[in-house]
C-alpha positions, 0 to 999 in steps of 0.5 A: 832187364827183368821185365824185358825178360818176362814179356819175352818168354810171355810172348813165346808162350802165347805164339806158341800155343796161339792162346792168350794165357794169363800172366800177372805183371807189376805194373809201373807208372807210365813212362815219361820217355823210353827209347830202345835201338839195336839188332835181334838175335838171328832167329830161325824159320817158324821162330820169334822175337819180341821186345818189351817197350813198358807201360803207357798211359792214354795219349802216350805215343809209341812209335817205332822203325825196323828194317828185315826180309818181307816175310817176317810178321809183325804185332803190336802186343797190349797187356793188362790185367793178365790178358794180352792182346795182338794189335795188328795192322801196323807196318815196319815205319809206323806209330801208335797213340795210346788209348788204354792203359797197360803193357806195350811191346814189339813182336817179330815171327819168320815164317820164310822157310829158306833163311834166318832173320834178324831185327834192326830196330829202333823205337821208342815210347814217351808222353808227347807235350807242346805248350804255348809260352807266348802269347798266353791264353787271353792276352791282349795284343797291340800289333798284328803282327806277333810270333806264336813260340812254345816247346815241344818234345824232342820226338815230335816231328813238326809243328803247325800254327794257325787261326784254323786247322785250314790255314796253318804254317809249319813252325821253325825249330831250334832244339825243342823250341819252335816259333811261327811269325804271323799276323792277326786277323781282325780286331778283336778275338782271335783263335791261334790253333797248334797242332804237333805230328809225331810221324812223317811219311813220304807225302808228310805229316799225315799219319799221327798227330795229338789233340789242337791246342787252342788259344785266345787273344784279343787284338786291340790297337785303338789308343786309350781315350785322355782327356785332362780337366784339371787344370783346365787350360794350358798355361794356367797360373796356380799357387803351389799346390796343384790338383792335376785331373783327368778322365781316361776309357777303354773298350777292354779297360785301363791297367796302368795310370802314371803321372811326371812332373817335369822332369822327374820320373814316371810315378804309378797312381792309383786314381785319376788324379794327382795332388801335389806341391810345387815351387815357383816357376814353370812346371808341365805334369805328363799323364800316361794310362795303360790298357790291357793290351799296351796301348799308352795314350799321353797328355801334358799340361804346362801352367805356372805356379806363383805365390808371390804377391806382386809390387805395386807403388803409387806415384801420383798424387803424392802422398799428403798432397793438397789438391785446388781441382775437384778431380785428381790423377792417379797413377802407378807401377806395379810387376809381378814374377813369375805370373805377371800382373792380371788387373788392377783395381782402385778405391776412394776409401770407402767407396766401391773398387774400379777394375781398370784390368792392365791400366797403370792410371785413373782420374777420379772426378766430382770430389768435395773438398776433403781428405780422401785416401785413395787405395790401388791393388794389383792381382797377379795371374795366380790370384796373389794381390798386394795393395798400396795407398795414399792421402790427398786433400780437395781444396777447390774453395776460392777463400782457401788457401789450400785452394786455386788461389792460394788464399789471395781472395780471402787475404784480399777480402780481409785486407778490404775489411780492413781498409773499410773499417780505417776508413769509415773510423776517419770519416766518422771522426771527422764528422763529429769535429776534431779535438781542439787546435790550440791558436798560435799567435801570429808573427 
């Protein structure tokens, strides 16, 4: 009230003597927002009124509304430093922005010469604001389709949204929080321009507006690029510790790197790779990457992890066998879970291994009698390997009696000896003469 007063009689005493008299005032802080309505006094011909509005920085907007008879006059006074000046030009609907700083009011002067006037007024000064709270200056966006929200003050009167001051739509409103649904252009950097009038005429938003804002986004739709190396192929089969790996790009770069193992949740890494221990069965780790606009691209890899050595029995030739050929048969079984068998190798002790891949059989040829051992071993799809083996002797001799003929040509020959060796002994005593036969006398 104090300082209303003040410039009230500063007023007077300027018009009155129509000089500008120096007049020192305290000078606030400019105001955030002040707001002033109601009806002057009534005031004669050749009379004045005036309303102090308060101090204002540059960029600060005054606007103000007064409705009276034609033939008062009306001034914009401006204040600092004692000196006040009158800013003309201005009409009873009308609006100011402020480019120094200083001391505003309002001045009124009936010069009609017939009747008295008063002042309906209403006006106000505040520091005008718009922000753009979605999207933020330099995001990056994955759709082109987007909604471009902020807030205002409330004595703006409407907000305009566009890639350029040519091509704008004006924002919807819900209290000081405005919004414009649009689209992108192109991909790439795009520029999103608001612009925010403070005053409405008759044919629109056309006589005050504050400075554009401007930001920058970048529209990017394109799916990072994923490829996982390790394991190399889908339905590998590994033992418990696995070493997941992969590459990933992006033209605007890769924010996120996530892993799952089945069906565990998503787990934040830091490289592109990942180690970790697994039971056996069957597990699929996911990979996700992130770019900086949100775009996820996915990759999975299924495998098998086994550390479990497989089963393996050998039937044929049994064990401590005694075989009369020069070859032999061997045969066996083998199984393995989870994985499976891969292949199967075998060995005459000593020799070199035959891989005979999923075979459950192989004949050896061209032994020499002997005693042999023969060794199968089983390698799973995980690389787990187990081994059995068996001892077999090669009796292919005909005077063996391990051999085709059971022995018969050795007995038979041992027998002829035999016999020869009788027979010669009589005929070699019968030769010589026999012993002496006593004569018996005949009846």
């Amino acid at each position: 009230m104090v300082m209303r007063a003040l410039w009230s009689l500063l007023l007077g005493a300027m018009l009155a003597s129509v000089v500008l008299i120096p007049v020192c005032l305290f000078v606030p802080n400019a105001a955030s927002a002040v707001e002033y309505s109601g009806t002057s006094p009534l005031f004669a011909v050749d009379t004045e009124w005036s309303l102090y509005v308060g101090y204002f920085a540059p960029g600060d907007i005054i606007q103000w509304y007064w409705s009276s008879g034609d033939s008062l006059s009306f001034s914009l006074l401006y204040t600092v430093d004692s000196t006040t000046e009158q800013l003309g030009g201005f009409t009873d609907d009308d609006s100011c922005r402020v480019d120094r700083a200083g001391h505003y009011g309002l001045w009124w002067y009936n010069n009609n010469l017939f009747f008295s006037a008063s002042v309906d007024y209403w006006v106000a000064g505040f520091t005008p604001f718009t922000t753009i709270t979605t999207p933020v200056d330099g995001a990056y966006l994955n759709s082109a389709a987007i909604s471009v929200q902020g807030k205002t003050d409330s004595y703006s009167a409407a907000v305009l949204v566009g890639p350029d001051t040519l091509h704008t739509t004006e924002a919807t409103w819900s209290g000081d929080d405005w919004g414009v649904d649009g689209y992108l252009l192109t991909e790439g950097q795009n520029d999103i321009l608001v612009r925010t009038y403070y005053w409405l005429d008759s044919n629109g938003y056309t006589i005050l507006s504050t400075p554009d804002k401007m930001i920058h986004v970048t529209l990017d739709t394109a799916l990072p690029d994923l490829a996982i190396t390790s394991p190399s192929l889908a339905g590998a089969h590994l033992r418990g510790t696995v070493d997941v790996a992969w590459q990933c790009s992006d033209e605007n770069g890769i924010v996120k790197r996530e892993v799952k193992v089945d069906a565990l949740g998503w787990q934040e890494v830091t490289a592109d790779s990942y180690t970790v221990e697994l039971a056996d069965g069957h597990h699929v780790v996911s990979v996700r990457v992130t770019d900086l606009a949100g775009n996820q691209a996915y990759g999975q890899v299924a495998f098998i992890c086994d550390t479990v050595a497989p089963q393996i029995t050998i039937a044929e030739p049994v064990v401590n066998s005694k075989v009369s050929e020069d070859h032999v048969a061997v045969s066996w079984a083998g199984s393995d879970d989870p994985s499976g068998i891969d292949y199967y190798e075998v060995q005459i002790a000593g020799g070199r291994w035959t891989n005979v891949g999923t075979e459950t059989s192989h004949e050896f040829t061209g032994l020499d009698d002997g005693w042999y051992s023969v060794i199968v071993r089983a390698v799973d799809k995980s690389g787990n390997l187990a081994t059995a083996s068996v001892n077999f002797g090669i009796y292919t001799s005909i005077w063996s009696t391990n051999g085709p003929y059971q022995g018969i040509p050795l007995f038979a020959l041992v027998a002829a000896i035999i016999i020869v060796a009788v027979v010669a002994t009589l005929l070699l005593r019968k030769k010589k003469g026999g012993p002496a036969v006593s004569t018996v006398p005949k009846r």
